[in-house]
VOTI-881420 format. One record per residue (C-alpha): z, y, x. Coordinates in pm, 1 decimal. Layout:
# residues N
[atom [Z, Y, X]];
...
# end
This chain:
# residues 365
[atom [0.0, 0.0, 0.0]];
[atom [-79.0, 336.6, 115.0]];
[atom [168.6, 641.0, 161.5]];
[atom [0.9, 863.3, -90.2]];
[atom [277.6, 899.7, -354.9]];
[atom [443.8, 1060.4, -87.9]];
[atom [270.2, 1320.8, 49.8]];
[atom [410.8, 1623.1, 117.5]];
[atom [318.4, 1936.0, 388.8]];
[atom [380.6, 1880.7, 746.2]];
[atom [589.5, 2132.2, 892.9]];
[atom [483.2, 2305.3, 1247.2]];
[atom [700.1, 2136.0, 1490.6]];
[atom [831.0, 2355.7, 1783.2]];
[atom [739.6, 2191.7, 2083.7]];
[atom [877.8, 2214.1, 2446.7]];
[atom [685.3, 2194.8, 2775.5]];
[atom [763.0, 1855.0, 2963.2]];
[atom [628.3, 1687.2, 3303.7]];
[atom [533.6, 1368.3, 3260.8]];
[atom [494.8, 1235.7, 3649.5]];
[atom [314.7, 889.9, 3700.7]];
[atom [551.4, 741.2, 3911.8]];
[atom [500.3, 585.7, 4293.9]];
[atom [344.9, 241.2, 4401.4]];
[atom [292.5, 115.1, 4027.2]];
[atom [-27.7, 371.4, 3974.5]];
[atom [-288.7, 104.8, 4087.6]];
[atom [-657.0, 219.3, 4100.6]];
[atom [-814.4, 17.1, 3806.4]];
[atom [-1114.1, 119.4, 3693.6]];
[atom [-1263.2, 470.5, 3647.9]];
[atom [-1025.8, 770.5, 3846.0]];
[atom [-921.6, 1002.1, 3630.4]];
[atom [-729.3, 1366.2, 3683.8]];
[atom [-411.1, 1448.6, 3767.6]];
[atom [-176.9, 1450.4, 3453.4]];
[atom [-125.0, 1734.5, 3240.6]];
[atom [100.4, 1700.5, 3003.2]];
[atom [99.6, 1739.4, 2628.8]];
[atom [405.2, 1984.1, 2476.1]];
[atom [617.7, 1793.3, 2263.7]];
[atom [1010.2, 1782.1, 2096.1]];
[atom [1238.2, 1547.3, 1944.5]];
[atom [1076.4, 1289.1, 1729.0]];
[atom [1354.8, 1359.8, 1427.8]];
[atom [1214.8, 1646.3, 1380.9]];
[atom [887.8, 1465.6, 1255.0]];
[atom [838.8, 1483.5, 881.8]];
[atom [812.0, 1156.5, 730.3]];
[atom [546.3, 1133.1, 685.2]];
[atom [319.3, 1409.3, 746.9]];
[atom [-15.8, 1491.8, 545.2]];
[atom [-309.0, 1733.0, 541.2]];
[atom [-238.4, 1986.3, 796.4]];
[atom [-527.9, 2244.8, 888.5]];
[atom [-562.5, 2614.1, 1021.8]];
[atom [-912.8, 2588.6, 877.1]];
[atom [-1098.9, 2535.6, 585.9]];
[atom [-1432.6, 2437.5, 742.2]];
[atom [-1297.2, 2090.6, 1028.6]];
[atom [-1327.7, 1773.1, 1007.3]];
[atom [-1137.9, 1529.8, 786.6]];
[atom [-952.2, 1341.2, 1047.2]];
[atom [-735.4, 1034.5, 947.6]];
[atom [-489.4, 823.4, 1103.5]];
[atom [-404.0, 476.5, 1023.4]];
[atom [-130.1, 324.0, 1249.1]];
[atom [33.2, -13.7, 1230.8]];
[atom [317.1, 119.5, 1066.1]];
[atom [398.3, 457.8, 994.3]];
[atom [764.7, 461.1, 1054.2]];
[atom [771.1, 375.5, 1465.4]];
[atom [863.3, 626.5, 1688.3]];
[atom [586.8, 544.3, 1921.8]];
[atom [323.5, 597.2, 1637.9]];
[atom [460.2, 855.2, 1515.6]];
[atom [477.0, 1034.0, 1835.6]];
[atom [89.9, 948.2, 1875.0]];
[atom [57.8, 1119.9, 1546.5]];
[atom [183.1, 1457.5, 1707.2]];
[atom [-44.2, 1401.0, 1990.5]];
[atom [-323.7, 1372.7, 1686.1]];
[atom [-204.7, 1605.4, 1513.6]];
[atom [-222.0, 1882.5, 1821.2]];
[atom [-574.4, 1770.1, 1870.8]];
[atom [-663.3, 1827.1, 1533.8]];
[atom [-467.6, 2165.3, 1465.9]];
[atom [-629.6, 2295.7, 1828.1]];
[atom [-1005.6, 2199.9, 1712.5]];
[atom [-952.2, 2320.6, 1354.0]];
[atom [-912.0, 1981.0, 1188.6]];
[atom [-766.0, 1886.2, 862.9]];
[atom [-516.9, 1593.9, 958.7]];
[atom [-358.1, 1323.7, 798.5]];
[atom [-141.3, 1033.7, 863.8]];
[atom [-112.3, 757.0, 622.8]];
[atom [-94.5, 351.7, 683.0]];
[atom [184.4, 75.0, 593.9]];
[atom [547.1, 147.2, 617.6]];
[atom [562.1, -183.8, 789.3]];
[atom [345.0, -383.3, 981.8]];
[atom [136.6, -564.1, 771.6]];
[atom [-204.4, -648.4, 763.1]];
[atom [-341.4, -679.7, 376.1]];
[atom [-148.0, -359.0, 361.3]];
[atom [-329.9, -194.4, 656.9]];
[atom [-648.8, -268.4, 548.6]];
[atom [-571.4, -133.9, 182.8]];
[atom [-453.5, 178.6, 364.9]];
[atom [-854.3, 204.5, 477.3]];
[atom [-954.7, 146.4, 161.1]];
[atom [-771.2, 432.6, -13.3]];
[atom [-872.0, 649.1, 345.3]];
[atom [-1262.9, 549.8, 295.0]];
[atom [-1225.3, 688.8, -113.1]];
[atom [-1145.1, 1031.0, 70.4]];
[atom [-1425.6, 1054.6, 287.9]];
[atom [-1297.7, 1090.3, 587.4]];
[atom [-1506.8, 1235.9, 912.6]];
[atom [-1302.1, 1050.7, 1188.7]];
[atom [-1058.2, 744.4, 1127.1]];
[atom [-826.7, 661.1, 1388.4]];
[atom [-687.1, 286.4, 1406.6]];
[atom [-438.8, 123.5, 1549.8]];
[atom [-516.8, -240.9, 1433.2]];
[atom [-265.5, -517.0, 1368.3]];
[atom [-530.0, -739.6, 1325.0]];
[atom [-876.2, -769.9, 1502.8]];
[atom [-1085.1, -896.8, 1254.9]];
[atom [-977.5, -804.4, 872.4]];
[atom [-1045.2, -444.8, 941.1]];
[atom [-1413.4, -465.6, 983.1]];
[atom [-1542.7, -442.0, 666.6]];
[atom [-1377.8, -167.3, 565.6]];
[atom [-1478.5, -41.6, 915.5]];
[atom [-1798.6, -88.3, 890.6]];
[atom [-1849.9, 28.8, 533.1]];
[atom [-1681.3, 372.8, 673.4]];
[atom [-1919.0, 369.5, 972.7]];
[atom [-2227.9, 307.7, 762.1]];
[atom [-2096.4, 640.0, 572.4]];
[atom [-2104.7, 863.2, 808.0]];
[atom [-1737.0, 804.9, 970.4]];
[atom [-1641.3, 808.8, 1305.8]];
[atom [-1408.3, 496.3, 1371.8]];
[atom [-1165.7, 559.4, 1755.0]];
[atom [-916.2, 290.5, 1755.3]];
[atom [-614.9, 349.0, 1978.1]];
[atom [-329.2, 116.6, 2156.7]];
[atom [-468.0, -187.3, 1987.1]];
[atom [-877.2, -248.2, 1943.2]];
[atom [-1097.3, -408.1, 1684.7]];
[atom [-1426.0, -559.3, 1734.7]];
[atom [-1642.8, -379.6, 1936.1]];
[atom [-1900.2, -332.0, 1648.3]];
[atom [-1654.8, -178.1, 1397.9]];
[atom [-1534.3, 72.5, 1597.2]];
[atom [-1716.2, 378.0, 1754.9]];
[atom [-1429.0, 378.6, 2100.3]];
[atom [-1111.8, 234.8, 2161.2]];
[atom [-911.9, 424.7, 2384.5]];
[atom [-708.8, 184.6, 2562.5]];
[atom [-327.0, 279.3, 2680.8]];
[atom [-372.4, 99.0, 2978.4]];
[atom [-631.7, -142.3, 3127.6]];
[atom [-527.7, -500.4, 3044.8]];
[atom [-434.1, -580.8, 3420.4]];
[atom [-277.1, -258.8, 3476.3]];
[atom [-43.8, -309.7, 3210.8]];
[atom [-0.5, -667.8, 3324.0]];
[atom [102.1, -567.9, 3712.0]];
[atom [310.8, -313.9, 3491.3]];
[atom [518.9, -536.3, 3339.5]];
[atom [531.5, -807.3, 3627.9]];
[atom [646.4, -496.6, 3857.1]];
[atom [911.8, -461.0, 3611.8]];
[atom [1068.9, -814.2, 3649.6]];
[atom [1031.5, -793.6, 4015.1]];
[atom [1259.7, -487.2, 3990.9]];
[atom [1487.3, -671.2, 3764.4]];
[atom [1526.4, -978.2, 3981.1]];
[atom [1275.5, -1005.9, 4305.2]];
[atom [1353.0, -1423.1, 4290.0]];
[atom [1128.6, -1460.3, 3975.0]];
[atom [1134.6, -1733.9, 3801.6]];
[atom [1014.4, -1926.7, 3464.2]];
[atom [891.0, -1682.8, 3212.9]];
[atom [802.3, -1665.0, 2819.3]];
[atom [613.7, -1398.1, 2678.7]];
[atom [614.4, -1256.7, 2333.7]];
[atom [300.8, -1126.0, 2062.8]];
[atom [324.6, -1006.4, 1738.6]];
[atom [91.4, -1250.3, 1617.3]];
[atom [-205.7, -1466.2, 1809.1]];
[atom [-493.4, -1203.5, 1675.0]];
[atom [-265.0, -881.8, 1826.1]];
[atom [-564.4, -861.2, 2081.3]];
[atom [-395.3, -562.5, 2341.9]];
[atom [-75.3, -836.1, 2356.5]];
[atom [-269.2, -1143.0, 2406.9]];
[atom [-541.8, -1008.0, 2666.6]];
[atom [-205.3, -866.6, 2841.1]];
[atom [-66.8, -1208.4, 2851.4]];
[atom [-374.8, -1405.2, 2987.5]];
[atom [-389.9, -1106.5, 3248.1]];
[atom [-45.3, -1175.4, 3343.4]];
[atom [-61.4, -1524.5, 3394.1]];
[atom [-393.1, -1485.6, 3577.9]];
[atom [-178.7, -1280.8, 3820.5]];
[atom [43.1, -1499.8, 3828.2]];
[atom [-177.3, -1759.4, 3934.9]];
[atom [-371.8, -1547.3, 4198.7]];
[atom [-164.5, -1289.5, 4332.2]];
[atom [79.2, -1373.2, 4616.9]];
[atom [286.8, -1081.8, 4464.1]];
[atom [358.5, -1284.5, 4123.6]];
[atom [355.8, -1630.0, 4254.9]];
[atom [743.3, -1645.8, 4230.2]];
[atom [695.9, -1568.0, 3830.5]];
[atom [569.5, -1922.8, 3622.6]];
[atom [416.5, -1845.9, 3337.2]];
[atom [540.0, -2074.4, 3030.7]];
[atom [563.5, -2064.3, 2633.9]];
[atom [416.4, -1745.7, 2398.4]];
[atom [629.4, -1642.5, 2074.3]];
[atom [466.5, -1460.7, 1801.6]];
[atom [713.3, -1245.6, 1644.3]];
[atom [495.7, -1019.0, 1413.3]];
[atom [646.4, -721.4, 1574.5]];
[atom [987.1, -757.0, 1433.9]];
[atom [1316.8, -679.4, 1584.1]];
[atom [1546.0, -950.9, 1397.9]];
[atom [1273.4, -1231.5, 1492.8]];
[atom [1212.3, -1109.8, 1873.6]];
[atom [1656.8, -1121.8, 1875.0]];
[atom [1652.2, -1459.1, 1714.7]];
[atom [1351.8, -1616.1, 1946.4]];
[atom [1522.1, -1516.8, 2257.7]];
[atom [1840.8, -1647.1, 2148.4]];
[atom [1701.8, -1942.1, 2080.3]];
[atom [1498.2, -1924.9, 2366.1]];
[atom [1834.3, -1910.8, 2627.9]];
[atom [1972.0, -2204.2, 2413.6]];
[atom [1641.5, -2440.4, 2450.1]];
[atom [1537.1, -2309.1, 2759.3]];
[atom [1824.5, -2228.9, 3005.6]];
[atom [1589.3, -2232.9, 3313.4]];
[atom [1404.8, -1909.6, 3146.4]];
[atom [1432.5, -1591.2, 3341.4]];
[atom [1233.8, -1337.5, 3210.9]];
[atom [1088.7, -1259.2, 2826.3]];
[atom [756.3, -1019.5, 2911.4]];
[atom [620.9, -821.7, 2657.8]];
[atom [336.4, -552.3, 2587.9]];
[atom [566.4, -505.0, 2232.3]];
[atom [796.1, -243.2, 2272.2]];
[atom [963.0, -366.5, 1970.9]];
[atom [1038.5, -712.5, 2114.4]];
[atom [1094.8, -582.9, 2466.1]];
[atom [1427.0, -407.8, 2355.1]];
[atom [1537.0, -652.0, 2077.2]];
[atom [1527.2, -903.5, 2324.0]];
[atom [1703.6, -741.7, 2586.8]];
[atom [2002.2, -696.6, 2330.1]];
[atom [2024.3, -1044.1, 2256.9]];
[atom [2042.3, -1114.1, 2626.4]];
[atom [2326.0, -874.5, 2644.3]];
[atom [2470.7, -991.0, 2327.5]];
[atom [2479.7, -1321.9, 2405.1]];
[atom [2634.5, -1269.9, 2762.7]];
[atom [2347.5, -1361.2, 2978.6]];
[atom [2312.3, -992.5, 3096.6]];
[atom [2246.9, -1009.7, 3518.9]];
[atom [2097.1, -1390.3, 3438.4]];
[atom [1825.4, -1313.3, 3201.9]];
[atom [1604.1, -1023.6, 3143.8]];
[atom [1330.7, -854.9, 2856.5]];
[atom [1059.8, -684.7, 3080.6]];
[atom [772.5, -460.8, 3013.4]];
[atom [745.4, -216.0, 2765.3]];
[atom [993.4, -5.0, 2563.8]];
[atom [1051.1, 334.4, 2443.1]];
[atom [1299.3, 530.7, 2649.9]];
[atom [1535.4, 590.0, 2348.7]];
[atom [1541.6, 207.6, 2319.6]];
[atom [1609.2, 89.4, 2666.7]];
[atom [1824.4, 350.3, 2823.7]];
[atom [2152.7, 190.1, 2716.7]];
[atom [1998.1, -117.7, 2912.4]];
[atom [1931.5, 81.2, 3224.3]];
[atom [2264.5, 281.1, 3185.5]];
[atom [2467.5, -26.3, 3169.0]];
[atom [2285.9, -242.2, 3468.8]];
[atom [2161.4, -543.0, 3264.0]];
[atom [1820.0, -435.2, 3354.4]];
[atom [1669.4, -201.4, 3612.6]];
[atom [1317.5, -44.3, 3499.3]];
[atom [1088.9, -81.1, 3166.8]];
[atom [768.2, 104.3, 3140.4]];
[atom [557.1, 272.5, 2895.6]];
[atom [307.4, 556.3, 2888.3]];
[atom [305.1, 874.9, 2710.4]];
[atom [174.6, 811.8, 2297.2]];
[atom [124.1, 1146.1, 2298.1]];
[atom [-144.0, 1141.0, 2508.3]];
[atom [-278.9, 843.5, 2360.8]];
[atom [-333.8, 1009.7, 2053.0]];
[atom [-418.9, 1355.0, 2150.9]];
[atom [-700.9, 1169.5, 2317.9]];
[atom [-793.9, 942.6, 2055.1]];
[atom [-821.4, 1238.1, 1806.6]];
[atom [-1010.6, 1489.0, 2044.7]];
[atom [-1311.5, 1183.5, 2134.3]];
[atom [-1293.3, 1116.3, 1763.6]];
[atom [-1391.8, 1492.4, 1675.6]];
[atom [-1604.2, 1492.3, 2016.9]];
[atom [-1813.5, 1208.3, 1842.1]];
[atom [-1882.6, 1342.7, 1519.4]];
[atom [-1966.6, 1679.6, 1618.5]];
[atom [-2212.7, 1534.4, 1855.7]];
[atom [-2086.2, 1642.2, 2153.5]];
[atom [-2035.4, 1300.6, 2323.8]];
[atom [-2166.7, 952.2, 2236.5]];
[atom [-2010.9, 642.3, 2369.4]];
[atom [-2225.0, 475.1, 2659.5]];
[atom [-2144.9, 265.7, 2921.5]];
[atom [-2074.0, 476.6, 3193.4]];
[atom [-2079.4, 798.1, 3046.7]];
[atom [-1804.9, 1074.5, 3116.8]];
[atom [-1542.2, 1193.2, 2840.7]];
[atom [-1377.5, 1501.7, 2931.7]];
[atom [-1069.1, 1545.5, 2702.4]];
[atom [-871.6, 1895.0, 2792.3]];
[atom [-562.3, 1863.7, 2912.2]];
[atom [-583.4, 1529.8, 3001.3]];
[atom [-903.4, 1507.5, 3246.0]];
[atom [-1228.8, 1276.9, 3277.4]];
[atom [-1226.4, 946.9, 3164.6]];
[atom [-1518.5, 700.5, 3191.4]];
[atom [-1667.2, 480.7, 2951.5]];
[atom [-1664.7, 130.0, 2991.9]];
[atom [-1843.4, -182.1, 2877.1]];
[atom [-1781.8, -222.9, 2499.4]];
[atom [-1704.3, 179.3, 2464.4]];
[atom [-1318.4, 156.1, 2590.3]];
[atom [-1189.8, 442.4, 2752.8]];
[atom [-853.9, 340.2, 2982.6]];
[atom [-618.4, 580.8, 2967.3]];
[atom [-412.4, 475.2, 3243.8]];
[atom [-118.2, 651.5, 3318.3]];
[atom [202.3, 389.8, 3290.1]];
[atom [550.3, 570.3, 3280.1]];
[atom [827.7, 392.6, 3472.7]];
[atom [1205.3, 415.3, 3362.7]];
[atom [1502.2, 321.7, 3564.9]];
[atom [1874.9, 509.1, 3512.3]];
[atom [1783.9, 810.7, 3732.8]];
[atom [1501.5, 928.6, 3478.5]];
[atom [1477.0, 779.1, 3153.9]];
[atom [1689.0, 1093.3, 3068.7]];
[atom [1360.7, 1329.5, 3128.9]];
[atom [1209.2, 1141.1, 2816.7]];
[atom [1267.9, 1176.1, 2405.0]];
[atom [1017.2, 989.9, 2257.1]];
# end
């Protein structure tokens, strides 16, 4: 179901200036080299309304839409200001509208009730890879410009994904991280929201393709995935149950910063805290008690913000016909720098954010 009943006017949210510094040896060079960061203003997420609708300076924009896997999460709904910026800067009319939770049928009604609007530019963050293209491709025969963001369709229902991270970027990401949480390694699980979550199951198969190649990871072994639907009661439950069956496992590694955090809690609940450990990524507001307390010592993320300040500024880009998706073509997004196009029109965005107890202060989202 859609969040239509509810829509009410967004409010201008005051935003404060904020570095956001790629940190040391973890920046590997995968695949195009883009600019130095430049960060995108933001403030506290509570300020957000919930949710926020049709905001425009201008009469005559675009009719930009943006469908996340659930509307309530932080992290989406801090890609939604990044969106939103975009969209407010270029003269837009923005709105943000999707499932409450994160549910597929649901999603892909969400389109449906989008599509009836007309929308210029849809941007998607799909829970599922393939129920969305229909309604994709009905919007794209239309006229619409389809960007997905932080997790892709197929590559012919879409016009660009922009891509956090590079699959193997975010996999050395979130080995690094259980390196720094216990250099010995170990045997590992990993956790998915479900086995069709493509940016969680192309990070996995990266991982364990590191694992099996690079010298680095060899002292990580790759074992079981749990699909967990993005939940935080089932990603505590499977890792207690995991430490129960399993009591050789070291390390849960996740691309789901829902799980990542719900099953660091359970380690620490459970008293396996300095034995066991969640690794990869997490929102700062979620894992700083973990860092502040020792029973882990870095997670990672990058900045949503960015994510969907550039999702919404290639989506308006594309429609306007001022850039069209080509292998090897540049994308210049302001702010952020010069990204290029890669096979199947992803753009990497490729700046991973590490946390450890001396910084995850500097963050709010």
């Amino acid at each position: 179901m859609s969040d239509q009943k509810n829509k009410e006017q967004a409010n201008a949210d005051d935003e404060s200036s904020r570095d956001h510094s790629v940190t040391r040896r973890h920046f590997l060079a995968v695949g195009a080299s883009v600019a130095a960061v430049v960060p995108i203003s933001h403030g506290l997420l509570h300020h957000l309304p919930k949710p926020f609708i049709r905001t425009s300076t201008s009469t005559g924009g675009l009719r930009m839409f943006m469908v996340p896997k659930w509307t309530t999460y932080p992290y989406f709904k801090a890609a939604a200001r990044g969106a939103k910026k975009a969209a407010e800067q270029l003269g837009d009319t923005f709105t943000y509208t999707g499932p409450t939770s994160p549910n597929a049928e649901q999603q892909v009604a969400s389109l449906e009730n989008v599509l009836a609007q007309e929308p210029d530019v849809i941007l998607l963050s799909a829970i599922e890879e393939q129920n969305v293209v229909p309604v994709l491709k009905k919007a794209m025969a239309r006229g619409a410009v389809v960007v997905t963001y932080d997790a892709d369709t197929l590559a012919g229902a879409r016009n660009l994904f922009c891509n956090q991270l590079s699959y193997e970027l975010a996999a050395q990401s979130y080995l690094d991280c259980a390196l720094a949480d216990h250099p010995a390694g170990g045997d590992c699980v990993f956790m998915a929201a479900s086995p069709t979550t493509v940016n969680h199951m192309q990070q996995i198969a990266a991982m364990k393709s590191l694992m099996a190649s690079n010298p680095k990871y060899e002292v990580l072994k790759p074992g079981k995935t749990y699909f967990v639907n993005d939940d935080v009661t089932l990603s505590y439950n499977t890792m207690v149950n995991i430490m129960q069956a399993q009591p050789n496992v070291k390390f849960m590694l996740s691309g789901s910063a829902v799980s990542v955090p719900a099953a660091q809690q359970a380690i620490v609940a459970t008293g396996h805290a300095g034995k066991v450990w969640a690794a990869g990524c997490s929102l700062p507001s979620d894992c700083k008690k973990f860092l502040d307390d020792g029973s882990a010592k870095e997670f990672m993320m990058w900045d949503p913000l960015q994510l969907g300040y550039m999702a919404a500024y290639s989506g308006h880009l594309i429609k306007t016909k001022k850039f069209s998706p080509a292998l090897g073509e540049a994308l210049d997004i302001p702010g952020l720098g010069n990204f290029k196009v890669l096979a199947d029109n992803v753009v990497d965005l490729n700046r991973p954010l590490f946390f450890t107890k001396s910084n995850v202060s500097q963050y709010s989202f």
